[in-house]
C-alpha positions, 0 to 999 in steps of 0.5 A, a space after each residue: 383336692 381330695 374327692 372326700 373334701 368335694 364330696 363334702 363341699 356338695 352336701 353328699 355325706 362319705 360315710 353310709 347313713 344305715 346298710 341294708 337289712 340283708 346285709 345285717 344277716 351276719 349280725 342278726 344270727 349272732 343272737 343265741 337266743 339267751 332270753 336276757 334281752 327280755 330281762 330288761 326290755 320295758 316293752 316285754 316286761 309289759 306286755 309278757 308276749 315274746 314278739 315284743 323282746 329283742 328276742 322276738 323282734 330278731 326272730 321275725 326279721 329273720 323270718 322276713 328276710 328268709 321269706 317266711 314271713 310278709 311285711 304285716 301290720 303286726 310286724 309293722 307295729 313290734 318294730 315301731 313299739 321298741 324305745 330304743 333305750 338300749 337296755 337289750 344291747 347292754 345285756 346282750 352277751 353277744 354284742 347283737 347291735 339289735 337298735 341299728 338292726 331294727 332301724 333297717 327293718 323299718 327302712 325295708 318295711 316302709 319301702 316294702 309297704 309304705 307308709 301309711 296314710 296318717 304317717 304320710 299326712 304327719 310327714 307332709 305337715 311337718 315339712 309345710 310351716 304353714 300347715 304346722 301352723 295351721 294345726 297348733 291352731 285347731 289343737 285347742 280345738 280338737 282336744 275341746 271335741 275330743 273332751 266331749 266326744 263318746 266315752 269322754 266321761 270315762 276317759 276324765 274319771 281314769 284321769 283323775 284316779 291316775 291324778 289322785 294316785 299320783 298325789 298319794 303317791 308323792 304324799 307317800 299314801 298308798 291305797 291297798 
């Protein structure tokens, strides 16, 4: 019996689920920096800030891996706000896997600096069934407090405007 096939038998996957970040150094240097990442990108179409493209987001993962640059909240979070809807790698003339590159950046980011409290309790929860339970339980609950907690008014007016919207929308009423 070959040791792939026993391998397999035990549950041990052959193949390498995600490599390092270091070892993407090579795939990360072929970005030339073209900008049409940033044509398509839904999140920098949003926000217009350059942290928020492939672009960027290539940039600060050098920029850690080089060591000018520490695993921050706000590295954290241009990493965490990519969809992965691969527009940037369809444009990208030079065939930069950016997706494949941003998942080892968030590998090494939370084996660098955890976590997070509310991302360790989320994880415990969905691990425990009863827990999972136990919160669809109080959901109903949470959202009834949440309706009338500080700012809640508001919160149900912006609903309702975006509603009506959508209604004028669908009605083909456009407001001006």
């Amino acid at each position: 019996m070959s040791p792939l096939v026993r391998r397999a038998e035990c549950g041990v996957r052959s193949e390498k689920r995600h490599s390092s970040l270091g070892e993407r150094r090579n795939e990360i240097s072929r970005c030339v920096k073209c900008g049409s990442c940033g044509a398509v990108c839904p999140t920098y179409l949003i926000e217009r800030d350059e942290s928020f493209s492939a672009r960027g987001r290539m940039a600060l993962i050098k920029a850690v891996l080089d060591g000018r640059l520490t695993v921050s909240e706000i590295y954290k979070d241009r990493l965490a706000t990519c969809t992965t809807c691969l527009a940037c790698e369809t444009a990208c003339p030079s065939n930069v896997p950016v997706t494949e590159i941003l998942q080892a950046a968030k590998e090494q980011a939370v084996a660098e600096s955890g976590m997070g409290i509310i991302s360790s309790i989320i994880a415990g929860t969905v691990k425990q069934p009863a827990l999972i339970r136990a919160a669809a339980w109080l959901a109903p609950v949470m959202l009834h407090y949440a309706r009338q907690g500080p700012g809640a008014r508001v919160k149900e007016q912006r609903l309702r405007s975006v509603e009506c919207g959508v209604r004028n929308e669908i009605k083909g009423v456009r407001k001006a």
